[in-house]
C-alpha positions, 0 to 999 in steps of 0.5 A: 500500500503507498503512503499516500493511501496510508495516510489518507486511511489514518486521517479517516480513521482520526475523523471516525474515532473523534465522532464515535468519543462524541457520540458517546459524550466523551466518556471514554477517552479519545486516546482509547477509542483511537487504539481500539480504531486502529487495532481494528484496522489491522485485524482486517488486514491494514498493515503498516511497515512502522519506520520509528526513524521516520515516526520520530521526525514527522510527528514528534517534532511539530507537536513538541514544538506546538506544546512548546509554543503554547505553554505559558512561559511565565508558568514554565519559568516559575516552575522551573525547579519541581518541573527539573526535579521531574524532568531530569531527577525523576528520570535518572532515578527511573533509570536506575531504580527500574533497571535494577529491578526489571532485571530482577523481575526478568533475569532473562533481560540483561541489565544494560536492556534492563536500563534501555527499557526503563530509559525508555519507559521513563518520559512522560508524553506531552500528547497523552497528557493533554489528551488524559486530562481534558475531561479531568481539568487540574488546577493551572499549575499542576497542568504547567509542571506537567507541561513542562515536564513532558516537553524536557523529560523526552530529551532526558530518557532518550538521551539515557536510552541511547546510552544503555543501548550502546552498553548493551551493544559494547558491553562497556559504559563510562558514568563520566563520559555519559555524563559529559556526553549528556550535558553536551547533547542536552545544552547542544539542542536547546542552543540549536532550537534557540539559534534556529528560532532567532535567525528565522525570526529575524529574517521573516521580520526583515522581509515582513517590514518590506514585503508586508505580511502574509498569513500563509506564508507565516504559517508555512514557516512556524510549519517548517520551523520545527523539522528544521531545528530537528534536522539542524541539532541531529545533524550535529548529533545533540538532541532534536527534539529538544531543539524543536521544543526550545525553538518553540517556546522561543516563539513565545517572544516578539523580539525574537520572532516578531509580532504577527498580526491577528489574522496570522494568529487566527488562521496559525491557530485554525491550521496548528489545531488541525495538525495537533488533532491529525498528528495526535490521532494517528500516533494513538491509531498507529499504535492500536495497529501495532498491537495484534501484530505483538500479541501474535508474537506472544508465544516467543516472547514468553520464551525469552522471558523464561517464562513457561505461561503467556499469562506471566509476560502480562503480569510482569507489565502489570507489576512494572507499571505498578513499580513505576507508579510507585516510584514516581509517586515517591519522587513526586512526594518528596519533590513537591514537599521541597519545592511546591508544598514547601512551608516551615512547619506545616505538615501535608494536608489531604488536599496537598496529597490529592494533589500529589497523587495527581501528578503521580497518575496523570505521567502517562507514557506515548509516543515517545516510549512507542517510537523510541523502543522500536529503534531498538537494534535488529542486531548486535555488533557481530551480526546475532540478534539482539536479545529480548528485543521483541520482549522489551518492546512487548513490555513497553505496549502494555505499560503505554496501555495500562498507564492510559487505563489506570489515568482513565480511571483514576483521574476522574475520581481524584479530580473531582470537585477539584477548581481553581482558585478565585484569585485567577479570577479576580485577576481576570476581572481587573484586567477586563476593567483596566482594558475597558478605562484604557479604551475609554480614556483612548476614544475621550481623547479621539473625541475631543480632537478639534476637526475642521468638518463639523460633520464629521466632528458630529459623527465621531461624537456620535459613534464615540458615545456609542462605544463609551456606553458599551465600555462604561458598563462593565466599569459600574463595579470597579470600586468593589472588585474584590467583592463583587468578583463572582457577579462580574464574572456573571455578568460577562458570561450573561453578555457572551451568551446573549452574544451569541444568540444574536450572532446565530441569528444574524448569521440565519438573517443571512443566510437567508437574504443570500437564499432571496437573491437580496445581496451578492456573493461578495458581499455574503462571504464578506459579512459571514467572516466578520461574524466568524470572528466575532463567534470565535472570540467569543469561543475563545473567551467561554473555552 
């Protein structure tokens, strides 16, 4: 079968399993309903030749570098000390820990494949992440640590799972040169993915002040930028991914990049979505595809596990997440109590505990481990086949499946009754009124500026009264903020319903006078845009 028709049968398949989680209320997973989808595609004989080379550079990139992108960096920058403790501290410890004891479990998995699997089982994925708690909502700065522990922990266990993978293949491995090798792989990305995001943005903002700005053509470029600070970083042997991560939270600056028009960033949002749902999508299908093809291989499997029942191998991968729940939960707790949670003597209430358990539960494992684990060597230096390959990657597809049921199942529980605080919004609140006096300060100031035509002078005043009344409304409360925070807020959201309503029934009032022949074509794809931007502002400010 061509690419093409494989691509084509993917992207389907991402429509299908999105209209099946919406016809069942969202109540299972997207991510679930997507493996199921693409394990059905391979019992009816769709097949898939899975290059996890060409998995890592097509799809890994564009999303980290979307995630990077979007996560706020204040938040990131905020956080930085618990979202380093997981991103590299948990990491390590994982490594360690669980290789020591995968090795035990299963002796038949020499120890340096032993440090390879747990390497590889060890980074939480940015995709299952968002996709697991979309349902379950958590407090904003849960969700920030665990942003941002999934965009810089890639990085780490891939860089660890190629240094147990070359013990595995020398039988040697030096602490200090893996060290050193790391500091320089890790560094040497982020400055690429810097270095890449610079000198294109730059470039773009010099032609963009003589040639004007396009919106197709700024979106092909944050498009493309992504494969190129991953191709760039590979190419000097640092990490890509993190490169592609860096290059975009880099996009975040306007000194570096340049500030795009809003309807660059409407349409860049439109297609950036579309990507994330497509690419999303069929990283869950492709791995629901690849699981009858293992589960028929089960039998081997079990013999190089040394095991004499299929059902062992299924208890090991039962016991292994179970292990690395338990040992992110540990580290989580004593990261959190030090960083986060951290207060002269005060002990941990139920709620900080909850809140730990959490992020305990919600690390769940993806793309990352599915892609990383096949490139796991066909051979060993001298031409034997490398040992326990189809074992390690067996087990690396279950813990990705039992890491995304036991979050199905857990999340919801833990979470729920769980919001925000109101400190958030109240600091929405204010910033509404300060925009509003701004802009009435703004249009007092228009209206008072002396004109030598009396007729338009009467218009300008006219239509500046209009705006005032709508701004002076939400300044009724100004004085009692504070107080009155929960019915401003009703307010705002009475007004963005009414809105709404009457934007349905202008856009029906159109449609209708295009149906009569009243207005032209021209003029009804114009006005039907106007009031698409209107809707969506609208969305954006009830999501």
């Amino acid at each position: 079968m061509s690419v093409v028709a494989i691509v084509l049968i993917f992207l389907f398949a991402v429509i299908v399993s999105v209209f099946i989680s919406r016809l069942l209320s969202e109540k299972i997973p997207l991510p679930l309903i997507q493996i199921a989808v693409g394990a059905c595609l391979s019992i009816f004989g769709f097949e898939v030749a899975f290059d996890p080379h060409l998995f890592l550079f097509l799809f890994i990139p564009p999303l980290l570098f979307l995630d990077g992108w979007r996560i706020p960096k204040e938040a990131l920058f905020q956080e930085i000390k618990p979202i380093m403790s997981l991103a590299i501290g948990l990491v390590v410890v994982t490594v360690i820990g669980m290789g020591f004891f995968i090795h035990w479990l299963i002796p038949s998995i020499s120890l340096a494949i032993a440090f390879a699997l747990a390497a590889i089982l060890s980074p939480t994925d940015p995709v299952s992440v968002s996709a697991m708690t979309v349902n379950s909502p958590l407090p904003s700065r849960m969700t920030h640590i665990l942003e941002g522990e999934s965009l810089l922990n890639d990085a780490t266990g891939l860089v660890c799972f190629s240094f147990a993978v070359a013990a595995a293949l020398t039988g040697s491995f030096s602490i200090a040169s893996a060290t050193g090798q790391f500091l320089l792989v890790a560094l040497g990305g982020a400055a690429i993915g810097l270095i890449v995001a610079g000198v294109i943005g730059r470039l773009n903002q010099f032609l963009v002040k003589r040639t004007g700005e396009d919106p197709a053509i700024q979106i092909l470029i944050s498009l493309l930028m992504p494969f190129i600070a991953y191709l760039l970083a590979e190419h000097f042997h640092v990490s890509g991914i993190l490169a592609a991560v860096v290059a975009g939270i880099a996009m975040h600056y306007e000194k570096i990049v340049g500030r795009m028009q809003a309807a660059t960033r409407m349409q860049s949002k439109a297609v950036w979505d579309t990507v994330q749902v497509a690419l999303n999508g069929m990283i869950f299908i492709l791995l629901g595809e690849q699981l009858p093809a293992m589960w028929k291989i089960l039998p081997e499997v079990t013999q190089s596990a040394g095991a004499t029942n299929p059902w062992a191998v299924v208890g090991y991968i039962i016991v292994i997440t179970i292990g690395l729940a338990v040992l992110r939960f540990s580290w989580v707790w004593v990261s959190m109590s030090l960083t986060v949670f951290r207060s002269p003597n005060k002990r941990l209430s139920r709620h900080d505990l909850r809140l730990m358990a959490i992020m305990a539960t919600a690390g769940v494992r993806g793309a990352i481990t599915l892609a990383g684990i096949l490139t796991l060597p066909l051979l060993m230096t001298d031409g034997s086949p490398f040992p326990t390959r189809d074992l390690a990657i067996f087990i690396s597809m279950g813990v990705i499946l039992c890491s995304l049921l036991i979050a199905t199942i857990a999340l919801p529980i833990l979470t729920k009754g769980l919001s925000e605080d109101l400190p958030y919004e109240n600091d929405e609140i204010r910033t509404r009124l300060a925009l509003n006096e701004a802009a009435i300060a703004h249009i007092n100031e228009l209206m008072n500026q002396p004109c030598e035509d009396l007729d338009e002078m009467s218009l300008r005043n006219e239509a500046g009264s209009h705006l005032l009344e709508i701004y002076s409304r939400r300044l009724d409360s100004e004085d009692s903020v504070q107080e009155g925070a929960l019915d401003l807020k009703r307010l705002f959201s009475m007004e963005r319903q009414l809105s709404r309503s009457a934007l349905k029934i202008e856009r029906d009032t159109l449609q209708q006078l295009r149906k009569s022949r009243h207005i032209s074509e021209h003029i009804f794809h114009r006005l039907r845009h106007e009031l698409d931007l209107k809707e969506e502002a609208l969305n954006h400010h009830l999501s």
